[in-house]
C-alpha positions as CSV (number, residue, x, y, z in Angstrom):
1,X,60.8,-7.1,-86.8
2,X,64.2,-8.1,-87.1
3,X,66.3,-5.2,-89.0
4,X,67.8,-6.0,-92.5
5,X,71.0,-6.8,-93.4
6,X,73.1,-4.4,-95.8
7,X,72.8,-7.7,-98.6
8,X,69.3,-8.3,-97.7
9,X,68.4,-4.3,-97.8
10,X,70.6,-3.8,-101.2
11,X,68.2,-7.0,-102.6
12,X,65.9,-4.8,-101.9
13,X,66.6,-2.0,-103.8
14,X,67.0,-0.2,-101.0
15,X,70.1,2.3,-100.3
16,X,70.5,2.2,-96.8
17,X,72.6,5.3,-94.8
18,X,75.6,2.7,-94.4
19,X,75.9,2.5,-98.5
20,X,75.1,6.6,-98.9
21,X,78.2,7.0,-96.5
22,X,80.4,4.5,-98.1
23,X,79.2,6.0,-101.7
24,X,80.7,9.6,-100.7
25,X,84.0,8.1,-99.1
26,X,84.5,5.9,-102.4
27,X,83.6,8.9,-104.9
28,X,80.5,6.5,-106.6
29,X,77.1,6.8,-106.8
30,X,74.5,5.3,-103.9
31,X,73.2,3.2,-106.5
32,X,77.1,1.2,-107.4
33,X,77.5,0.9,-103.8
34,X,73.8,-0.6,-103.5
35,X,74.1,-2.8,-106.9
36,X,77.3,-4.2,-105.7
37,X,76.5,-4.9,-101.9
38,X,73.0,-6.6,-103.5
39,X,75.6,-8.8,-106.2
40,X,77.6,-10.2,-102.9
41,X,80.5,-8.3,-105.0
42,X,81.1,-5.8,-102.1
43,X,80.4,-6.1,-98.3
44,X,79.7,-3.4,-95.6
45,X,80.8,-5.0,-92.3
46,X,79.4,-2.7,-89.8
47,X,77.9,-4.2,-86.8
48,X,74.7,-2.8,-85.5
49,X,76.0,-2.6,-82.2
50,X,79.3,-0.9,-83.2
51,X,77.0,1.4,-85.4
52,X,75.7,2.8,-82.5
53,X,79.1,3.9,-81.2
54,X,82.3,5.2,-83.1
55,X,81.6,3.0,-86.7
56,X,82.5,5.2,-89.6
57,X,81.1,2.7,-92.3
58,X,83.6,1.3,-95.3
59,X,83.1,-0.7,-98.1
60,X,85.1,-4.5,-99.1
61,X,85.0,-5.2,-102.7
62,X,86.2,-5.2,-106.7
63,X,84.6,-1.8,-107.2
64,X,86.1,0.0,-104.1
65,X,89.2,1.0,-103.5
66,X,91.5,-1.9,-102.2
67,X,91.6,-2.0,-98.1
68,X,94.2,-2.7,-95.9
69,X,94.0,-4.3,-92.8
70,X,96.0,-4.4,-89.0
71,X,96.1,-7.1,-86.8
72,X,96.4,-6.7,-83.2
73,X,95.8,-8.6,-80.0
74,X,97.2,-9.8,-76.9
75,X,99.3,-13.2,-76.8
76,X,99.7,-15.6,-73.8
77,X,103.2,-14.2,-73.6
78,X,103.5,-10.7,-73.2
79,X,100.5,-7.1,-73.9
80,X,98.2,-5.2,-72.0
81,X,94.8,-3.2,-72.9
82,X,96.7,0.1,-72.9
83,X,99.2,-1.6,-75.4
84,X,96.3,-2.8,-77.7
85,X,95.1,0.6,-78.3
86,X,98.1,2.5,-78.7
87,X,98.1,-0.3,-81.6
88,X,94.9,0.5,-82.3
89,X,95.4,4.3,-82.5
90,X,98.4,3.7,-84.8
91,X,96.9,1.7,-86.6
92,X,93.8,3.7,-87.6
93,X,96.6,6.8,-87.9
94,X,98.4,5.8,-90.6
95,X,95.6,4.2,-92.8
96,X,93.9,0.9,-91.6
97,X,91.2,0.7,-93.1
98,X,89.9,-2.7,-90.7
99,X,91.5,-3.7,-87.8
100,X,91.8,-7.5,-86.0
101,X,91.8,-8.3,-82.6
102,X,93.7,-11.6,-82.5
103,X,93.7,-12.1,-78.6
104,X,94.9,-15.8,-77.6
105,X,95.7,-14.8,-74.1
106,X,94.2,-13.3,-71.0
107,X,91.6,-11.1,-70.6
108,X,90.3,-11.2,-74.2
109,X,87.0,-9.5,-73.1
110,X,88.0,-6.6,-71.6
111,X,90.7,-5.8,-74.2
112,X,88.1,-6.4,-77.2
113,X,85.7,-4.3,-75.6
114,X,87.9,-1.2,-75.1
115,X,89.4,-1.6,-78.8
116,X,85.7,-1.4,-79.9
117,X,84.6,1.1,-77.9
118,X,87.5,3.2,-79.0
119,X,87.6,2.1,-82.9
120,X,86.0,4.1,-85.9
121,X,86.8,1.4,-88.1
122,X,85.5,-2.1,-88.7
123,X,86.8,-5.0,-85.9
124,X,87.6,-8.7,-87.0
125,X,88.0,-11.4,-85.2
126,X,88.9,-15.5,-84.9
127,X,86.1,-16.2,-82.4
128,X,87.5,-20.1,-82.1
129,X,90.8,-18.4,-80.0
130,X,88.5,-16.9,-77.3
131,X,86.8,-20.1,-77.4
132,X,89.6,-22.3,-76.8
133,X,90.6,-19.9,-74.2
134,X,88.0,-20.6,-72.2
135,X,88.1,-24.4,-72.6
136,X,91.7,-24.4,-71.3
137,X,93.4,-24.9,-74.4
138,X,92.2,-27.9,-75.1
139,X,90.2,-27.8,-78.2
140,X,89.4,-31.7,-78.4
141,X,86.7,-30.7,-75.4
142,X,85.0,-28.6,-77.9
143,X,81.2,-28.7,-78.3
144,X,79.6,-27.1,-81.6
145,X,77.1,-25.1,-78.8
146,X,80.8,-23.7,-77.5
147,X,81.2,-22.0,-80.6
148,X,78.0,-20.9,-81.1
149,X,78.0,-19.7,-78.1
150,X,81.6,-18.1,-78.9
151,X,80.1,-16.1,-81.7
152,X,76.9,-15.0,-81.1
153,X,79.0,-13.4,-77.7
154,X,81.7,-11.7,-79.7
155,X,78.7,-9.9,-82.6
156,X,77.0,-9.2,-79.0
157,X,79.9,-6.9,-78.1
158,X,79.8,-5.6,-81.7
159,X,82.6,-7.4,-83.6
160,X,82.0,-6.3,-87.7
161,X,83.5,-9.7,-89.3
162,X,84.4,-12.8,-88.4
163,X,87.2,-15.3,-89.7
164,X,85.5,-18.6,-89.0
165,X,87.6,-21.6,-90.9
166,X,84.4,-23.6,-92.5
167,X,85.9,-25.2,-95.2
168,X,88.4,-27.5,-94.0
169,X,86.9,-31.2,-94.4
170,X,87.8,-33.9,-93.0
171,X,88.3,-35.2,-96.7
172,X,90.8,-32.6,-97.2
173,X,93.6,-33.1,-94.5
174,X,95.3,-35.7,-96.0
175,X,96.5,-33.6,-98.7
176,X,98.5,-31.9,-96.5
177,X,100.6,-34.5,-95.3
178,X,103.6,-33.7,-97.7
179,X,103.6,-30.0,-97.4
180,X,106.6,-28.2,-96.0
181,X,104.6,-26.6,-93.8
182,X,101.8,-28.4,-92.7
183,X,99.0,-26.4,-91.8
184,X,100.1,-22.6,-90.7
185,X,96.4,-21.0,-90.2
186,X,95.7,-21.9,-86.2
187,X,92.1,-22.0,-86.6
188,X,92.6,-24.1,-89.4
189,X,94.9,-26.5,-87.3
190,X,92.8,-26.4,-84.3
191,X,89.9,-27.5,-86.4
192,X,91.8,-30.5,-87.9
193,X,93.0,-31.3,-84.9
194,X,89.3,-31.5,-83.5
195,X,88.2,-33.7,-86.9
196,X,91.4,-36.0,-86.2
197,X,90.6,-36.4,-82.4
198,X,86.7,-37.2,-83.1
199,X,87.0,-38.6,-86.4
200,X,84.0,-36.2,-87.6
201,X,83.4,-33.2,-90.3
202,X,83.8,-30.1,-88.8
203,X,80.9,-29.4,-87.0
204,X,81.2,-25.4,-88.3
205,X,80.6,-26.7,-91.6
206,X,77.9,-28.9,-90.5
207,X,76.2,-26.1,-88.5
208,X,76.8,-23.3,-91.1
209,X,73.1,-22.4,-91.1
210,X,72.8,-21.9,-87.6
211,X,76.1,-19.8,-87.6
212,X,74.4,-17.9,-90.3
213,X,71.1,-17.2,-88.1
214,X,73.4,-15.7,-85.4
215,X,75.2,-13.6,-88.2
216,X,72.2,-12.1,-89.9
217,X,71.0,-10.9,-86.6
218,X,73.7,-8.8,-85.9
219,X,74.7,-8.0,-89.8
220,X,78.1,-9.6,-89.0
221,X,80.0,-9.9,-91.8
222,X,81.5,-13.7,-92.9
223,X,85.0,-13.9,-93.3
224,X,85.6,-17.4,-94.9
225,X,89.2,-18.3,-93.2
226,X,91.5,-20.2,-95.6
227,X,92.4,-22.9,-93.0
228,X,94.5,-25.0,-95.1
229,X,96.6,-22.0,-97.2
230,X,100.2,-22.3,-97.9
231,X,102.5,-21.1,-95.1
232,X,105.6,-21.5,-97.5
233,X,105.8,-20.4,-101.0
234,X,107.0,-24.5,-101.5
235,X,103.3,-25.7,-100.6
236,X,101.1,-22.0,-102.9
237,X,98.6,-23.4,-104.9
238,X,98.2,-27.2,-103.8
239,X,95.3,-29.6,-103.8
240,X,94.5,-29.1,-100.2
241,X,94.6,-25.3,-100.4
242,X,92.1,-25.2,-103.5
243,X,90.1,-28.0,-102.4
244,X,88.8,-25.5,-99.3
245,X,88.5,-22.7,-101.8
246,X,86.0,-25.0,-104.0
247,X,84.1,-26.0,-100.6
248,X,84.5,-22.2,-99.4
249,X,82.7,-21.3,-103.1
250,X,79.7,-23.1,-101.7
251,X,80.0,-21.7,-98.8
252,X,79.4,-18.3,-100.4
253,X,76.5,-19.3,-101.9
254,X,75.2,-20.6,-98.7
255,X,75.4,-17.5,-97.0
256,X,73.9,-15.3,-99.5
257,X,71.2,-17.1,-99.8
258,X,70.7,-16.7,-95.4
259,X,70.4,-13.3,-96.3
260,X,74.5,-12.8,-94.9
261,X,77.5,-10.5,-95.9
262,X,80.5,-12.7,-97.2
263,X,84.2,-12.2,-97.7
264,X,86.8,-15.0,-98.4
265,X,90.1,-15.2,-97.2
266,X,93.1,-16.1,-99.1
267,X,96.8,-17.9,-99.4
268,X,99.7,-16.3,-97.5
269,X,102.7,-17.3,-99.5
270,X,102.6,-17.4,-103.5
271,X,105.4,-16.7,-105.7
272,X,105.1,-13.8,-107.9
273,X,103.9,-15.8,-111.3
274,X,101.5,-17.9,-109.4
275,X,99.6,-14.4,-107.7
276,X,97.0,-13.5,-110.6
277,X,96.0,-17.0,-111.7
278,X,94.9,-17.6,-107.6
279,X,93.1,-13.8,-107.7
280,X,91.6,-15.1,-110.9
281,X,90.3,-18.7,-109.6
282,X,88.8,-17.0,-106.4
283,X,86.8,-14.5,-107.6
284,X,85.4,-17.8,-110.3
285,X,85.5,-19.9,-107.8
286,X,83.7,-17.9,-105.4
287,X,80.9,-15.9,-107.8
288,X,82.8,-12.5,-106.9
289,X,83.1,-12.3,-103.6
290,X,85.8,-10.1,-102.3
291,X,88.5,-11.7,-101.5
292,X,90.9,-10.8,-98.2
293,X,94.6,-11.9,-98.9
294,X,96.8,-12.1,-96.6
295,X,100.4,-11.0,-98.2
296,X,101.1,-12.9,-100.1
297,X,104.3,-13.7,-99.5
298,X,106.6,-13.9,-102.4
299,X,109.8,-15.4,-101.1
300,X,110.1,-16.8,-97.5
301,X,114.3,-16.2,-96.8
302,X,113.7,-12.4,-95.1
303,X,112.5,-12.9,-91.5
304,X,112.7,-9.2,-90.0
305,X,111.3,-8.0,-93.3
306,X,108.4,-9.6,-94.1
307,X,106.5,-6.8,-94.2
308,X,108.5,-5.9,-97.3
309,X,108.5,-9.3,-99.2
310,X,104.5,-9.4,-98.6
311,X,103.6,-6.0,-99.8
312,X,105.7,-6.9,-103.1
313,X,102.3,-9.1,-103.5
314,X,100.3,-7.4,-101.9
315,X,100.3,-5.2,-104.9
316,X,99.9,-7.5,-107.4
317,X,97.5,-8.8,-105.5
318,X,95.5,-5.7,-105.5
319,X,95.9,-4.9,-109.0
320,X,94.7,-8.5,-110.4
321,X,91.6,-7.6,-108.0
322,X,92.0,-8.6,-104.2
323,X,89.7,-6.2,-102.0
324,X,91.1,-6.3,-99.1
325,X,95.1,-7.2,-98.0
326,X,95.8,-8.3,-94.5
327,X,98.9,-6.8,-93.6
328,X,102.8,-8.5,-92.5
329,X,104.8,-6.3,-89.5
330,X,108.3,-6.7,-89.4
331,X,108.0,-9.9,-86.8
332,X,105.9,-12.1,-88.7
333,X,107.1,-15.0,-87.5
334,X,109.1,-13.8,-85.0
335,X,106.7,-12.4,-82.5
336,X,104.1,-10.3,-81.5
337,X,104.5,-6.9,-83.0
338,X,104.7,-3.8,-80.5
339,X,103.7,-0.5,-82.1
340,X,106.5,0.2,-84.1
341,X,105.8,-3.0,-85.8
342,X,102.3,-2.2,-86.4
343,X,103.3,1.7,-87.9
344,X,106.0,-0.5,-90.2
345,X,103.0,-2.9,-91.3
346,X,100.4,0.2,-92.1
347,X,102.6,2.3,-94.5
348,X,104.0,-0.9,-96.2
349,X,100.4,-1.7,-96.9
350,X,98.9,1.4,-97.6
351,X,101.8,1.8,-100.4
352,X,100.7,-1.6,-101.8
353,X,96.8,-0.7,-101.5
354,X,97.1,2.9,-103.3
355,X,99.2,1.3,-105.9
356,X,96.6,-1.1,-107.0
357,X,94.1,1.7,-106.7
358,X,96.3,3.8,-109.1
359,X,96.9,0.4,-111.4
360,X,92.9,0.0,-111.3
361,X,92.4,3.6,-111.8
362,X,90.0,4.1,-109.2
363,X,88.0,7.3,-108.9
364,X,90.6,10.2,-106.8
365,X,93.1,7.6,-106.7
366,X,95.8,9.5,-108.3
367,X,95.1,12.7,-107.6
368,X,97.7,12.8,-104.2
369,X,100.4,11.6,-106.1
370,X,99.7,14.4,-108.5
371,X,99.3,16.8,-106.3
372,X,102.8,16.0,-104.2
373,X,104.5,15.3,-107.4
374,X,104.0,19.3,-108.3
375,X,105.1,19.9,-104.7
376,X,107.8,18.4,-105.9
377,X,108.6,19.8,-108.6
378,X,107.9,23.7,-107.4
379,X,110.1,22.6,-104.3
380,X,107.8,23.1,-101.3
381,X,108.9,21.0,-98.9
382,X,106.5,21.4,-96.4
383,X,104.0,20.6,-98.7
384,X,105.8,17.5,-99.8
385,X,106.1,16.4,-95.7
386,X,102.2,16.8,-95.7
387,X,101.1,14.7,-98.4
388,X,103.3,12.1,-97.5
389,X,102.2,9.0,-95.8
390,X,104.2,9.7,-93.0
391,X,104.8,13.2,-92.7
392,X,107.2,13.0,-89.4
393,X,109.7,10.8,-91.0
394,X,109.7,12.3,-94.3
395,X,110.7,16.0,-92.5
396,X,112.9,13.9,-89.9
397,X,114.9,12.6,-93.3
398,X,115.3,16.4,-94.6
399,X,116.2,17.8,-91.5
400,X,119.0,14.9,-90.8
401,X,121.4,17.7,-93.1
402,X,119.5,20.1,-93.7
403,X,117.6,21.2,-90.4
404,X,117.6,25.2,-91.1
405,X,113.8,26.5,-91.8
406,X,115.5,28.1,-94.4
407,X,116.2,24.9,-96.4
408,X,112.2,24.6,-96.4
409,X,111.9,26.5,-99.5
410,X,115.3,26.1,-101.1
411,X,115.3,24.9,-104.9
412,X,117.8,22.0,-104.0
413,X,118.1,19.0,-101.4
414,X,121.4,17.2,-99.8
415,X,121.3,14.7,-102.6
416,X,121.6,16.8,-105.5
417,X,122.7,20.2,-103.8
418,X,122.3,23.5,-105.8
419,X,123.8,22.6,-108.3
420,X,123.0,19.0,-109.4
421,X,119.3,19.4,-109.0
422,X,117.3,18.3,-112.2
423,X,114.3,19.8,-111.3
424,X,116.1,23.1,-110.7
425,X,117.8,22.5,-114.2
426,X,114.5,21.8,-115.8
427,X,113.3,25.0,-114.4
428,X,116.1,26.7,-115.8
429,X,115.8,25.5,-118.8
430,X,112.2,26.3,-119.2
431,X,113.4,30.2,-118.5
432,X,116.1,30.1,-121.3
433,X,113.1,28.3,-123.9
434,X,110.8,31.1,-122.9
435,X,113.4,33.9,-123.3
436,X,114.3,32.7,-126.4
437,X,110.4,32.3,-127.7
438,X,110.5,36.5,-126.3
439,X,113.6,36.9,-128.8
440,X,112.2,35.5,-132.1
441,X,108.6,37.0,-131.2
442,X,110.6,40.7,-130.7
């Protein structure tokens, strides 16, 4: 007998050891988790193959608290498997909760199998860039079997989601035409490109059940890709983008019903006023699924610091309800991000993630901000440096001018100094208040 899925188990009424996990990591009760894995509202992507290595389970969805994920992955220019895990490692060190293994170049296998084998947290991946790989690059000489084939290799290994781009018609791809940007997903435009070259659907779309079948068996988690979303702010919330999401609704439905885990994807560039009406029209448009947003982007002029103008809404995002946000490194659109990049990416994300979590008022979200604010306040630095995101650079900033251990405990920094410190003034002023409640007591 074929195992159960976490959807099919939680129809069940049953709480599986993968939803008792996630239950104490997300401070709720079995029975949430296992009502809102059984609703299609939340998704466990946990492969049984990577179960039985590393896999610490996690939980996707509206009632968790928001996720972040890292992209990684070797390109046909430049990386190595040793520099794929050290972006791993980072990665996972400063907060990821999911991590992606975009490979487009050589030796994809090898590299996903050693980022697997070393990963505690869920692995994503495109499988139609391996694929095209291994056709030469030429993705007109694609065969529906080829990606069947493609997928059913990577859950094999133990990949925990997949982005596979499903809802891009063949109707659809002439509202693209006057975008500024055309189509930016590459899965997205190599499927178009297929559809133009044969002049037929895409043949994911048409084979969606047998994708499911290979899906179910492993518990592989759907990632719906948002082929056609806006890669400039100029082209957010057009006819072709939300003519995918409306076919990527079905979709949803679809897979539930094949007994399948199922995440959608969203837009990468939306200006701020447009964010909560698209969070609003997925989670209709798509019965609740959690949704996976990459950015968004709120402004496209800052190349170098994307990862800043995407984690602006990336937090909005989070707060009107996205469940999981894809993260932007510094070289988005530049390059492929070393690990530097990748630590930049984390921390900008995590900030945007455990805002939305305070915003949301999850259960515990609050509580380390509370506890370094009265580290703060009682001026104990190291305490400060260890609740901090980023411990290192928070002590490496104190110690720039004022390195002495001594400093560690004094009741000023090199901004205020001793004697422009408000929280040392508060302090005394609490001491003369109490003094003179002692006076008119005596």
């Amino acid at each position: 007998m074929v195992a159960e899925t976490q959807i099919q188990a939680a129809r069940r009424n049953h709480i599986t050891p993968e939803m008792e996990y996630v239950a104490k990591r997300e401070q709720l009760r079995p029975e949430i988790i296992r009502d809102e894995v059984a609703a299609g509202r939340m998704v466990i992507p946990a492969n049984r193959m990577h179960l039985a290595g590393k896999l610490e389970p996690m939980a996707i969805g509206i009632a968790a608290k928001c996720k972040i994920n890292a992209n990684i992955g070797n390109s046909a220019v430049t990386s190595r498997v040793g520099e794929e895990l050290e972006k791993l490692h980072t990665a996972v060190h400063f907060g990821a909760d999911t991590v992606m293994d975009l490979s487009t170049g050589k030796d994809i296998d090898n590299i996903r199998r050693g980022i697997i084998d070393a990963s505690p947290v869920p692995i994503g991946t495109v499988p139609i860039y391996q694929m095209l790989e291994e056709l030469g690059g030429h993705i007109e000489d694609m065969r529906p079997q080829h990606f069947l084939d493609m997928v059913e290799h990577q859950a094999k290994q133990g990949v925990d989601y997949m982005t596979i781009h499903c809802g891009v018609l063949l109707e659809h791809l002439h509202l693209t035409t006057n975008r500024v940007t055309g189509i930016v997903s590459r899965g997205g435009s190599l499927i178009a490109k297929w559809m133009m070259a044969h002049r037929k659907q895409n043949p994911l779309y048409e084979h969606f059940n047998d994708l499911c079948d290979i899906m179910r068996q492993y518990d592989v988690t759907w990632s719906l890709g948002d082929g056609l979303r806006p890669g400039s702010i100029a082209d957010a919330s057009d006819a072709a983008q939300f003519a995918e999401l409306d076919t990527l609704g079905e979709l949803v439905l679809k897979g539930w019903e094949q007994g399948t885990q199922v995440m959608v994807e969203g837009p990468g560039h939306i200006p701020m006023d447009q964010i909560q009406m698209n969070i609003e029209r997925q989670i209709e448009v798509c019965h609740g699924a959690p949704f996976y947003v990459l950015g968004p982007l709120v402004t496209d002029i800052a190349p170098g610091y994307d990862h800043i103008t995407s984690a602006i809404g990336a937090a909005m995002a989070g707060m009107y309800g996205a469940a999981m946000l894809c993260y932007v490194t510094p070289k988005e659109h530049l390059g492929l991000p070393n690990r530097e990049d990748v630590k930049q990416g984390v921390i900008a994300y995590k900030i945007s993630a455990h805002s939305a979590d305070v915003a949301r008022k999850r259960p515990g979200a609050q509580d380390r901000d509370d506890a370094l604010s009265r580290a703060r306040f009682a001026f104990d630095w190291n305490e400060q440096f260890r609740l901090s995101l980023d411990p290192e650079t928070a002590k490496a900033y104190h110690d720039e001018t004022l390195p002495q251990d001594t400093f560690k405990s004094a009741h000023f920094c090199s901004m205020c100094g001793p004697k422009y410190c408000s929280m040392k003034i508060t302090e005394e002023i609490r001491e003369m208040a109490k003094a003179e409640s002692l006076v008119k007591l005596n």
